[in-house]
C-alpha positions in Angstrom: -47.8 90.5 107.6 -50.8 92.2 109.5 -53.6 90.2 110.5 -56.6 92.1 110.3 -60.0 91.3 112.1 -63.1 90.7 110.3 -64.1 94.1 111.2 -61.3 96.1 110.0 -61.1 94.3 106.8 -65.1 95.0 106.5 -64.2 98.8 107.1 -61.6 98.9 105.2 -63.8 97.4 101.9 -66.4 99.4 102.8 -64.1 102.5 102.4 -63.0 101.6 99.1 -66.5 101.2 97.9 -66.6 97.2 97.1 -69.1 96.1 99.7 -72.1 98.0 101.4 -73.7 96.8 104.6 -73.7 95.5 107.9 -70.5 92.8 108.4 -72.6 89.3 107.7 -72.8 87.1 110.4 -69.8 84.3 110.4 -70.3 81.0 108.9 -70.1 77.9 110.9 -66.6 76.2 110.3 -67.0 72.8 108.7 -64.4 70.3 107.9 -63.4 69.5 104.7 -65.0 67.3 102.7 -62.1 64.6 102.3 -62.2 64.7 106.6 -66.0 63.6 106.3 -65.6 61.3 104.3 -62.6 59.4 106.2 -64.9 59.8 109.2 -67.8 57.9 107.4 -65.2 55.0 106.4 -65.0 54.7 109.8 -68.4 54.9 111.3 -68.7 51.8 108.9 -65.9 49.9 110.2 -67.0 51.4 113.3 -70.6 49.5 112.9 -68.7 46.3 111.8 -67.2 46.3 115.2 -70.4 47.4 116.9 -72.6 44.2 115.3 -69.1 41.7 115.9 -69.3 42.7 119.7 -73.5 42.4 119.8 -73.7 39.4 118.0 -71.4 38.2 120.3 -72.7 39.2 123.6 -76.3 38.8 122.5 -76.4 36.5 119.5 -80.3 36.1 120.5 -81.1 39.0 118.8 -79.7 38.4 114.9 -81.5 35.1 115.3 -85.3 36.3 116.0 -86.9 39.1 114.6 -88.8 40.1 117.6 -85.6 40.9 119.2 -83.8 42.5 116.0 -86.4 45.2 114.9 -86.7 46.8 118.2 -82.6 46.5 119.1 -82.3 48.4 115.5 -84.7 50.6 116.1 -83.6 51.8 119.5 -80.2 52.1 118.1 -81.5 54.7 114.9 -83.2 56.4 117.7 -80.3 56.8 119.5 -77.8 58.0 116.7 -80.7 60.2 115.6 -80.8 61.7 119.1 -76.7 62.2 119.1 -76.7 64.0 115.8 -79.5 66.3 116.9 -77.6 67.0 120.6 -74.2 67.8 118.7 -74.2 67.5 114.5 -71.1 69.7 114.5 -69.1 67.3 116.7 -66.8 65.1 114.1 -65.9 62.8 116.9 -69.4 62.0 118.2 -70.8 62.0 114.7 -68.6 59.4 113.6 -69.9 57.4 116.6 -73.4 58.3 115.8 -73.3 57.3 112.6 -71.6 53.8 113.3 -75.0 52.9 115.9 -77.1 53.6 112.8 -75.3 51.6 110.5 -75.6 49.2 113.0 -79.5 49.6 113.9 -79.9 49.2 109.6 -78.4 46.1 109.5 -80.4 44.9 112.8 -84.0 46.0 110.9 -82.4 44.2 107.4 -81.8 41.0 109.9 -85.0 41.4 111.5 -87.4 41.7 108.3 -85.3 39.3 106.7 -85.8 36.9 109.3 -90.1 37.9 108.8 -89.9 37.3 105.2 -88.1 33.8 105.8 -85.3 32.3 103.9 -85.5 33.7 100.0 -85.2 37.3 99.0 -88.7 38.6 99.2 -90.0 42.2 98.2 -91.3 42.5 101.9 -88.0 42.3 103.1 -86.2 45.7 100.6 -89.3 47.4 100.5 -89.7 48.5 103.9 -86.0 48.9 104.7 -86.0 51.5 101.8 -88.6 53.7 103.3 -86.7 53.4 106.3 -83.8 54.5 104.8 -85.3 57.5 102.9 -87.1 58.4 106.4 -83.6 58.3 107.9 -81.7 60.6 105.0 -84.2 63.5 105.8 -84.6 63.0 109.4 -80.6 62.5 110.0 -78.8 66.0 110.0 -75.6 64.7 109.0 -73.5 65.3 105.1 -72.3 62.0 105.0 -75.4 59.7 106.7 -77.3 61.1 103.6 -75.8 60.5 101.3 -75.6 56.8 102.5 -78.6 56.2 103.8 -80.3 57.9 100.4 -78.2 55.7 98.3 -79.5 52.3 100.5 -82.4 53.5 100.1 -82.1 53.2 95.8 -80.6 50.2 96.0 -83.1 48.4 98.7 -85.8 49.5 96.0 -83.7 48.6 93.5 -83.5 44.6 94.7 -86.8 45.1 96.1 -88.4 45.7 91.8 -86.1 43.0 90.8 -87.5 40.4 92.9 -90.5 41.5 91.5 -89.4 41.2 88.2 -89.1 44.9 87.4 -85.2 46.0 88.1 -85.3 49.4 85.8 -88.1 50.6 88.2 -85.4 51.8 90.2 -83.4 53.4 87.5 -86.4 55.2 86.7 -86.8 56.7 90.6 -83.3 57.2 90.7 -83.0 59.3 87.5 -86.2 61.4 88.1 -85.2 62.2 91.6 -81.4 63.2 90.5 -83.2 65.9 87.9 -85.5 67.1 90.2 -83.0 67.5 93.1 -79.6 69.3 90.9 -82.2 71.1 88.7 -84.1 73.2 91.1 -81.1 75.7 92.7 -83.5 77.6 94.4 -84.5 74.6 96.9 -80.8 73.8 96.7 -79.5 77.2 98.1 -82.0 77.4 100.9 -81.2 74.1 102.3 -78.2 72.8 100.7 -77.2 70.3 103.8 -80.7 68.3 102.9 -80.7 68.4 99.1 -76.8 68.0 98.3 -76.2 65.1 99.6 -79.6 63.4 98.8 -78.4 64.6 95.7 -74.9 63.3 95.4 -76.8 59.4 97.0 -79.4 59.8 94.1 -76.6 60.4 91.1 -74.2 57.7 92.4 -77.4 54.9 92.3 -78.2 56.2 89.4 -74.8 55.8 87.5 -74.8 52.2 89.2 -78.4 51.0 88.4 -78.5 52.2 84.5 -75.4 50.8 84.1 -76.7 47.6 85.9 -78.0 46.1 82.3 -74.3 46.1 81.2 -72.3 45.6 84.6 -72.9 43.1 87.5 -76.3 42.4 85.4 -76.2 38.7 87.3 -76.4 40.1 90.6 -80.3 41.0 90.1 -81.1 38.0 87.2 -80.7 35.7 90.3 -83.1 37.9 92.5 -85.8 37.9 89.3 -88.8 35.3 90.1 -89.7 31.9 88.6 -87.5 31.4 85.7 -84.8 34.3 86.2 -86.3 36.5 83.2 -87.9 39.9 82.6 -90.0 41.1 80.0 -88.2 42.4 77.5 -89.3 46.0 78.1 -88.9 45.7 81.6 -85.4 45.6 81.3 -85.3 48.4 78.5 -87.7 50.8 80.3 -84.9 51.9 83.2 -82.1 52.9 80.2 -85.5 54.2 78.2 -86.8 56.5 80.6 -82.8 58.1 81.9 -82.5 59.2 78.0 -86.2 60.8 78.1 -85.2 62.4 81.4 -81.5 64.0 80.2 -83.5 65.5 77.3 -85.9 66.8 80.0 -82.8 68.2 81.5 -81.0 69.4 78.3 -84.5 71.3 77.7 -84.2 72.9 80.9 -81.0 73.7 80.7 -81.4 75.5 77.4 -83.8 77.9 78.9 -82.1 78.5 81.8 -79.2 79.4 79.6 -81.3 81.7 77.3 -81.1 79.9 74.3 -84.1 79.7 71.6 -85.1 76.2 70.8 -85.2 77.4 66.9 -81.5 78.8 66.8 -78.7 77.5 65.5 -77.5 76.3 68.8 -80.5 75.1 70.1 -81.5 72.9 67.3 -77.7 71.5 67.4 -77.8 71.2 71.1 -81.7 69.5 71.0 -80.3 67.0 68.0 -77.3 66.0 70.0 -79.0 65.2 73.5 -81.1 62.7 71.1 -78.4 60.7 69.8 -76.8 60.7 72.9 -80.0 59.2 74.2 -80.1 56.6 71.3 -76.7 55.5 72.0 -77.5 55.6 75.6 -80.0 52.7 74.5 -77.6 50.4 72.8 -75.3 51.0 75.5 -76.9 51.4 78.8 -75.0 53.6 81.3 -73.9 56.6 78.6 -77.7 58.5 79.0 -77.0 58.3 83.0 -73.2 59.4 82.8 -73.6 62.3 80.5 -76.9 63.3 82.5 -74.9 63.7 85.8 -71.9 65.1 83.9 -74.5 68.1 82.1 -75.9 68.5 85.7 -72.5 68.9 87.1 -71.4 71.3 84.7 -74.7 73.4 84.9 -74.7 73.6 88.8 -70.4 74.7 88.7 -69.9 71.1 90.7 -66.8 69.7 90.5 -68.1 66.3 92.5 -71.0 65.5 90.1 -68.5 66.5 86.5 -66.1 63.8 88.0 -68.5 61.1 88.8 -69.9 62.0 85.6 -66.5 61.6 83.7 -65.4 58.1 85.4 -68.9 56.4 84.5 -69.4 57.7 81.1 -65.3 56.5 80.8 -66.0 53.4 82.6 -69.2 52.8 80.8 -67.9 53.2 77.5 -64.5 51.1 78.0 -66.9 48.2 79.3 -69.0 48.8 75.8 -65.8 48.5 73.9 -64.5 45.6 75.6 -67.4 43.3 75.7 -67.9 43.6 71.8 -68.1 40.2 69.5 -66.0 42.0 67.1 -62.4 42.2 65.5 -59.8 44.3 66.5 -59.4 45.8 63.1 -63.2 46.5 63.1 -63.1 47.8 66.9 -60.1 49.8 65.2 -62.2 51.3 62.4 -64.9 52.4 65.2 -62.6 54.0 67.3 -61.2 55.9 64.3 -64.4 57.2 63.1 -65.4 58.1 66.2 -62.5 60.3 66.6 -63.6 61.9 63.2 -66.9 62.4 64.4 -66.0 64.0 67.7 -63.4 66.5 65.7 -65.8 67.5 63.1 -68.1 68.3 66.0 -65.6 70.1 67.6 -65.2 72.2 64.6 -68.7 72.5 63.7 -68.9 74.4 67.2 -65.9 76.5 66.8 -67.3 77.8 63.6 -70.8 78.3 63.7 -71.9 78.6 67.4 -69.7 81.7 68.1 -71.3 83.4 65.2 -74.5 83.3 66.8 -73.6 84.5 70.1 -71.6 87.3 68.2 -74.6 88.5 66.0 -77.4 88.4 69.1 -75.4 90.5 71.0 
């Protein structure tokens, strides 16, 4: 087989008439995604090593916070500095980012240390600006989308303490709308806003979920006697229905659909009982958000993620019922009917639509 240069294959499609123009410039190569994320696995066990050796040669510094905050500091300064000099270098990048894992956990020591020996607010509340400084200032895939998660999560222990955990569900589901909706913002710079995207829907899919899964973790954080207002707790599931209908709005528009047709007054009433059930069982609203995001955007990444939680979320529903098997049974069977009539319902009246508008 003939290899052909970039130029002569541009001639030769320029000859047959498929592409007009000057030969675009070459992209940068990049290595696949599965390489980057091996590489960020190991910038973490990378930083384990990195704090082992410095707590052993200079355990002075995990024990005051005068000495931590700078030492962690300095060290996001430095891996800031070594993904500017060479962000396409996997082999320094890897190193870069396991000094600013390891200058996090020095500032977590150090304003832990400030905020003495209980979990304070002062302690997560800082550290989460620092980590959203550090997703935008970082010019690295994989350092974004950790640092923007930490950051969800930092705020996310930092409202609990404070007696208010869905206020991070809340930020986390606003900012995973604003960020996937807008492909504009996301096609001029999609090395910022992908991966602040991708850190956003994960805490997301985690945090609405958090009512249902792993809800101990933050009960022991909550102040005083371990309890929440009531709508406190709701508000987080609440608010990530009221935003996928936002987004199920948009969506419709984008895709040309009236809100008084046939198919937008079926798609309108299903995004609301979705919602509802999303209510009764947290986690659905936030996995079927991400998956209808995924789906609208062509990303294979966000439909997965989408897919596992709303399968993971809904399994966990299922499970930690206080009913019989023969009425779990009779649930699973008419919700099979349900989802078939609604299959059918689509087949035969949606088409018909399209058909007769065109």
């Amino acid at each position: 087989m003939n290899t052909l240069t970039r130029e002569e294959l541009w001639t030769r499609l320029s000859e047959a008439g498929l592409v007009a123009g000057d030969l675009p410039a070459a992209a940068e190569s990049q290595s696949p995604w599965p390489v980057r994320v091996m590489l960020g696995i190991a910038g973490w066990v990378g930083a384990l090593f990195l704090l082992g050796f410095a707590g052993a040669a200079f355990a002075l510094i995990f024990r005051s916070a005068q000495a931590a905050l700078p030492a962690g500091a300095i060290c996001c300064a430095v891996a800031y500095a070594i993904f500017r000099a060479m962000p396409r270098n996997d082999f320094i990048a890897q190193f870069g980012f396991a000094i600013s894992l390891a200058g996090q956990a020095l500032l977590l020591v150090g304003l832990a240390e400030l905020a003495g020996d209980r979990p304070s607010a002062v302690t997560f509340l800082p550290m989460a600006a620092v980590e959203a400084a550090l997703a935008f200032a970082v010019p690295n895939y994989i350092h974004r989308v950790f640092t923007s998660l930490a950051a969800n999560f930092c705020l996310f222990i930092a409202a609990a303490i404070l007696g208010a955990p869905a206020l991070a569900t809340i930020v986390a589901a606003v900012g995973t709308a604003l960020i996937w909706l807008n492909q504009v913002r996301m096609a001029e710079r999609p090395q910022l806003w992908a991966p602040l995207g991708y850190g956003f829907a994960i805490a997301l899919l985690h945090l609405d979920g958090s009512l249902m899964i792993g809800s101990d973790f933050w009960r022991m954080l909550l102040p005083r006697n371990g309890e929440a207002p009531h709508f406190l707790l709701w508000s987080g599931p609440l608010v990530a229905g009221l935003i996928f209908l936002y987004v199920v709005w948009q969506l419709r528009e984008r895709a040309g659909v009236e809100a008084a047709s046939l198919g937008g007054v079926f798609t309108l009433s299903a995004a609301i009982v979705l919602a509802l059930c999303g209510l009764a069982a947290p986690g659905i609203s936030a996995a079927i958000l991400v998956l209808a995001l995924g789906f609208a955007n062509g990303n294979r990444v966000l439909m997965g993620l989408g897919l596992l939680a709303f399968a993971g979320y809904l399994s966990h529903f299922y499970y930690q019922l206080s009913s019989t098997l023969l009425t779990k049974s009779m649930v699973l069977a008419a919700t099979g009917v349900a989802l078939l009539a609604l299959r059918w319902t689509i087949d035969r009246f949606l088409p018909l639509e399209e058909s007769t508008s065109a």
